[in-house]
C-alpha positions in Angstrom: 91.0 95.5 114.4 89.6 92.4 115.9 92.0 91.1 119.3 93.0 88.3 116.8 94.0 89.6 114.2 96.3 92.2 116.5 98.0 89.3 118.2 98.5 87.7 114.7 100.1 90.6 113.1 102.4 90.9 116.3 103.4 87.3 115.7 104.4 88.0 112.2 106.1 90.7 113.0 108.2 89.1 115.7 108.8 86.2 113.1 110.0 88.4 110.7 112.3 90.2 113.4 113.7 87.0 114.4 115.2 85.8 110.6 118.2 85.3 109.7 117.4 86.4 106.0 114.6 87.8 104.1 114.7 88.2 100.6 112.3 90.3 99.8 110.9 91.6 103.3 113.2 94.2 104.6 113.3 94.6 108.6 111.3 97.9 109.1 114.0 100.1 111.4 112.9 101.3 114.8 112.4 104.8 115.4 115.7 105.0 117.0 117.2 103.1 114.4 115.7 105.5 112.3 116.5 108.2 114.5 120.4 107.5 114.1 120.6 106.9 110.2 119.2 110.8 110.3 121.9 111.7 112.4 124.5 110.4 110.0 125.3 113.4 108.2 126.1 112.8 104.2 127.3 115.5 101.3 125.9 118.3 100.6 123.8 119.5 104.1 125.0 120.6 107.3 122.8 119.4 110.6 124.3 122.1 112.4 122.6 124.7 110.2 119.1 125.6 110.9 116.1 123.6 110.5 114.0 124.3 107.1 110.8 127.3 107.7 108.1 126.2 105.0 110.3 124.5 102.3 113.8 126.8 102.5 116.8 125.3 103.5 117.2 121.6 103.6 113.7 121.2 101.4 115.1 123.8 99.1 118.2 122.1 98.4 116.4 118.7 97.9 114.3 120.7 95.4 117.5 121.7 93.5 119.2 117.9 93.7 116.4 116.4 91.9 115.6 118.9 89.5 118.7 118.4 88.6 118.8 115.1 88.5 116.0 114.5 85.9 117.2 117.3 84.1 114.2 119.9 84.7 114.8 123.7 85.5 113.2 123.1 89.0 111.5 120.8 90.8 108.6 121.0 94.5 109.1 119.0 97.2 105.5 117.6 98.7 104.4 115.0 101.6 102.7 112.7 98.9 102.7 111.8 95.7 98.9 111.9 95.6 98.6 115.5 96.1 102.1 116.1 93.8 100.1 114.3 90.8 96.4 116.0 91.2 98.5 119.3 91.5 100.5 118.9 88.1 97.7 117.7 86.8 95.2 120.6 87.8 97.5 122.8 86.4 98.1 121.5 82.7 94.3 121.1 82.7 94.2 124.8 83.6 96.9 125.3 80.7 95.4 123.2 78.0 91.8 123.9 78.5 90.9 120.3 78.3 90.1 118.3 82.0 90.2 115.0 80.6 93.8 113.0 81.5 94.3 109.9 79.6 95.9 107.1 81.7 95.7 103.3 82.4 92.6 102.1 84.3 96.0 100.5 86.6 97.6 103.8 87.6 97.8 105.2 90.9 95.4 107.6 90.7 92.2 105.3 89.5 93.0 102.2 91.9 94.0 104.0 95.3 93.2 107.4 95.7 89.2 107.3 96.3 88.8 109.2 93.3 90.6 112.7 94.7 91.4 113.0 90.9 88.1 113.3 90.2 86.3 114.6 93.1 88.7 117.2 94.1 90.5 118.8 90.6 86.8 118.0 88.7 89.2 116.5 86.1 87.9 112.8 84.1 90.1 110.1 82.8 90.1 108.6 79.9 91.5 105.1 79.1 93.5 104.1 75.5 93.3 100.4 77.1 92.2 98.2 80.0 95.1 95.6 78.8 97.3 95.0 81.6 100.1 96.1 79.7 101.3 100.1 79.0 99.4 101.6 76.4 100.8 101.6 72.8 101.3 104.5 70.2 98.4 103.1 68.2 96.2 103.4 71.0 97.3 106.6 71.9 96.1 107.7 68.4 93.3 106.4 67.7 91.5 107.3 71.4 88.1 108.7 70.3 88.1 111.8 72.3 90.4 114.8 72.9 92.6 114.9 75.9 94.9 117.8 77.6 97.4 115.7 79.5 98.8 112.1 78.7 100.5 110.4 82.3 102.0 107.5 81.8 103.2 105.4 85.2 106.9 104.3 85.0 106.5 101.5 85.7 103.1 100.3 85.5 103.0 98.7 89.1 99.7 97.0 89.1 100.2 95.0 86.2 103.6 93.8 87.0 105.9 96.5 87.3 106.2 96.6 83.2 108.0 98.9 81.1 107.9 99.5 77.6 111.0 99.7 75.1 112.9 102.8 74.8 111.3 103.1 71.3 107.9 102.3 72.3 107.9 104.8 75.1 109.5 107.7 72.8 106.6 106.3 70.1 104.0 106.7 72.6 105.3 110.1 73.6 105.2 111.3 70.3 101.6 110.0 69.4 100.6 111.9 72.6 102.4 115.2 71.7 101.0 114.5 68.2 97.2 114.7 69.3 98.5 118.2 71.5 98.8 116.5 74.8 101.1 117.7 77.5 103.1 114.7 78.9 103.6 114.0 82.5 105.0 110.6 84.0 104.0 109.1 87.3 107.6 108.7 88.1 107.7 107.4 91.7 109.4 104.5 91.0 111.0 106.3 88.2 114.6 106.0 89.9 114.6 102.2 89.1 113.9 102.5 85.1 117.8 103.5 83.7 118.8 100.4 83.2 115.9 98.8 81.6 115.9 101.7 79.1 119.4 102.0 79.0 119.4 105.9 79.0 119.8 108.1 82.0 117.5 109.7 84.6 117.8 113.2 82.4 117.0 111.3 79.2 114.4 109.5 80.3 112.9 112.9 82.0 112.8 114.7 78.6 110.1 112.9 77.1 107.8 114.6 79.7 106.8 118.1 80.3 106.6 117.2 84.2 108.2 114.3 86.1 106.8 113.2 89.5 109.4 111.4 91.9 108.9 109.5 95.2 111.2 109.6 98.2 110.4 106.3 99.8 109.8 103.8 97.1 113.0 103.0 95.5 115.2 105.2 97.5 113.6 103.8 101.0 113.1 107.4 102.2 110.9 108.4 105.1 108.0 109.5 102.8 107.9 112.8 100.5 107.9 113.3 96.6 108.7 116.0 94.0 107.0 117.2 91.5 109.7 118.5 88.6 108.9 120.6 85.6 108.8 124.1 84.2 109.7 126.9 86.8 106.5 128.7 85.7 104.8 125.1 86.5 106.4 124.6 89.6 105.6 128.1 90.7 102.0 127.7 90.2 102.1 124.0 92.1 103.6 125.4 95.3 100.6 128.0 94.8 98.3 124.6 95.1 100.7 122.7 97.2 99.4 125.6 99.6 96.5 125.2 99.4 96.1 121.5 99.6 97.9 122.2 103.1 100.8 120.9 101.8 103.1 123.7 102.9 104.3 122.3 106.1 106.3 124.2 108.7 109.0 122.0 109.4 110.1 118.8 107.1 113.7 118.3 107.0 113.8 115.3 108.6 111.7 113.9 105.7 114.3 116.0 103.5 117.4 114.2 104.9 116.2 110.6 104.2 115.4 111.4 101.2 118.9 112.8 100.6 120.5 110.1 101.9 118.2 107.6 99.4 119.7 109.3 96.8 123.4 109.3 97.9 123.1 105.5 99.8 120.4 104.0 97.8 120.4 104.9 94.3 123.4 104.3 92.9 123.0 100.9 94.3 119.7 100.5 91.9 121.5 99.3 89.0 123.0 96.3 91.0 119.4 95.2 92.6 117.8 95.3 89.1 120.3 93.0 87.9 120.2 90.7 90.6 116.2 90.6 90.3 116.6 88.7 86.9 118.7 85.9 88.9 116.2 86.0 91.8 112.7 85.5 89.1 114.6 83.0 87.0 115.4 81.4 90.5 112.0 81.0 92.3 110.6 80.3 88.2 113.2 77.0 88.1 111.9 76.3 92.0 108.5 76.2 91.0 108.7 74.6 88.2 109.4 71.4 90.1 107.1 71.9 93.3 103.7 73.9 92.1 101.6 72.3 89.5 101.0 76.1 88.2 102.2 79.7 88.9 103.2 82.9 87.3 105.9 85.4 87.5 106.0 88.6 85.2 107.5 90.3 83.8 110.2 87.5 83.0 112.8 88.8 83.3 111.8 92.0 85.2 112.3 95.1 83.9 113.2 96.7 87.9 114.1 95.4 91.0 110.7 94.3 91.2 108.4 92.2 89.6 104.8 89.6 90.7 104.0 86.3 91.2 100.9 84.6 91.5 100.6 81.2 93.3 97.3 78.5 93.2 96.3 79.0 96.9 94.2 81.7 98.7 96.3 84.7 100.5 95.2 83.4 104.0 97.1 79.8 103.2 100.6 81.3 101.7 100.3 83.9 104.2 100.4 81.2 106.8 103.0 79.6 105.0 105.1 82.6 105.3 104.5 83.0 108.6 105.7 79.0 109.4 108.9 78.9 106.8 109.6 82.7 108.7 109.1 81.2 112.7 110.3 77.3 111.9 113.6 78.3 109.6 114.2 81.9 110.9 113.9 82.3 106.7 111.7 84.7 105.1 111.0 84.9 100.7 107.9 87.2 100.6 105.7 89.9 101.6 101.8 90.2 101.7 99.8 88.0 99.5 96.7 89.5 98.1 93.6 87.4 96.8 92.9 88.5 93.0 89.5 87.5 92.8 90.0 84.1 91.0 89.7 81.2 93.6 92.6 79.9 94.8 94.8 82.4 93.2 96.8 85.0 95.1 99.6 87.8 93.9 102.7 89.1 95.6 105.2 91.5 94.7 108.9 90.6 95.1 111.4 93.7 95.8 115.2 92.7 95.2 117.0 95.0 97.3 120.1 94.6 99.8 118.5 91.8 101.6 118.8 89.4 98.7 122.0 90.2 97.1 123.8 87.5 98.7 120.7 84.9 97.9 121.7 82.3 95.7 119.9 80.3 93.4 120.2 77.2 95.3 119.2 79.2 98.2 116.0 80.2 96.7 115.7 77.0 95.6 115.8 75.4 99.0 113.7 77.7 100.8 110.8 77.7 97.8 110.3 73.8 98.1 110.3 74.6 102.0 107.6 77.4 101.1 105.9 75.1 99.0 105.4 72.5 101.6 103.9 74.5 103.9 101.3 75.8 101.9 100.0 72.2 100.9 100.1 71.3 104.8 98.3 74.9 105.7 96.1 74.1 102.4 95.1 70.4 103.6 94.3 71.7 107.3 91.6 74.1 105.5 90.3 71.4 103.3 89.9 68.8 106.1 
């Protein structure tokens, strides 16, 4: 990283640790801060009993919680959802016979995993749809070739963080089981989905043969996943897990924040998803009267999260960010990220503790503040 573009990034992180509010930038916690919220000791562990020896103790209880949880007979904990999905996936290729997985072109494994699916399980993909939208019933019929394994992502991040209905997800399940496919959901920001579907963790968990979980999305965890099925299943994927040096010697400290997510972070879910519609309907009225164009979606969202996409490049609404954040000590978004049209960037809004207390005239006030920055940022580029 160029000398420049160090000192920038330390000025935007000193901005963003100098507001007053953020709504939809958490603070990242220092090590020590991080440090002490580990030290907090919540139900269900002891820190004065040992530390875990290659997944027992405080791994195998987290193992236990979530299986639990989504209603499975057990469930593998793993450092990353990358290796969690190629395992379960290895295995019901192994099971079904067939290496093709049929997914969206959007999920996980095809946008950001530099093809491991592919390269290191030897399994293909095939698409029922390059719409950025879930894949329907129909679609799931009437794909041309045979597959072993349908995964559906829950939600389907890269196109907005969508859901479908209740009874298009159960349709598409059935139209997968229909053409002999096992089911397995990409889960990791499963934890968020209840209330759009209006059926419980365990319920929604049914549909699918295996269930994969994350410990830091959603539940702001230090990093981890599961992997929840079958015990013969989850058997065989600590066999991989192995194998993909995944069976690590000491992990409990990854254990306990993820323990903590589920006792601190998501039962509060449910709130943050309902504030996210007030927050998009919010920043939609704000824009309304300050951009001549721009897009949120879903409207309203279907999590705590949901994308916008503004007419300017990434470099000019990042500055803006960066001047509302050091000149009003008030920060509204993340990254932007250019999406190949000109002028037109995307950013991904996360309604979470920090915004509870934002208001819409709050929002309001800080978008036209926003908005005036990036024309001033967008004229100094143009002159």
């Amino acid at each position: 990283m160029a000398d420049a573009d160090v000192e920038l990034q330390a000025r935007r992180n000193a901005a963003l640790a100098a507001c007053d509010r953020v709504l939809s930038q958490d603070k990242q916690p220092s090590m020590r801060e991080w440090l002490t919220t580990l030290l907090e000791s919540g139900e269900g562990y002891d820190l004065d009993a040992g530390p875990d020896f290659y997944g027992d103790g405080m791994v195998r209880l987290l193992e236990q919680r979530v299986a639990g949880l989504l209603g499975k007979p057990d469930a593998a904990f793993f450092p990353t959802g990358t290796m969690a999905q190629q395992v379960a996936l290895r295995c019901w290729a192994a099971r079904s016979g067939n290496p093709a997985v049929a997914l969206h072109p959007l999920e996980h494994p095809e946008l950001h995993e530099r093809d491991a699916l592919t390269t290191l399980t030897r399994l293909r993909t095939v698409h029922p749809t390059s719409s950025p939208r879930q894949p329907t019933a129909a679609e799931i019929r009437d794909l041309d070739e045979p597959f072993g394994t349908l995964m559906l992502e829950l939600p389907l991040r890269e196109a907005g963080f969508l859901l479908p209905t209740w009874d298009e997800l159960t349709g598409t399940v059935r139209a997968g089981r229909d053409r002999d496919a096992i089911i397995h959901f990409d889960g990791a920001r499963l934890w968020e989905c209840p209330t759009h579907f209006g059926r419980p963790l365990d319920e929604i968990a049914a549909l699918a043969d295996s269930v994969y979980v994350s410990f830091y999305k959603s539940l702001g965890g230090l990093s981890g996943a599961a992997l929840a099925g079958p015990e013969d299943l989850i058997a065989e994927a600590k066999a991989w897990r192995h194998r993909y040096g995944g069976h690590v010697y000491r992990q409990f400290p990854v254990a306990i924040a993820a323990w903590q997510g589920l006792d601190n972070e998501l039962p509060r879910l449910p709130a943050y998803v309902r504030h996210a519609a007030i927050v998009a309907e919010a920043l939609q009225q704000a824009f309304a009267g300050t951009l001549p164009w721009f897009r949120i979606l879903p409207a309203p969202p279907h999590t705590h999260q949901f994308a916008v996409w503004l007419p300017f490049s990434a470099e000019v609404l990042a500055d803006a960010e960066l001047r509302l954040k050091e000149e009003t000590r008030t920060g509204l978004f993340r990254r932007w990220a250019d999406t190949g049209m000109p002028d037109v960037a995307k950013t991904e809004v996360t309604v979470a503790a920090s915004a509870l207390d934002w208001t819409a005239a709050d929002i309001a006030a800080a978008v036209r503040a926003f908005a005036g920055y990036a024309h001033k940022a967008q004229g100094e580029r143009s002159s």
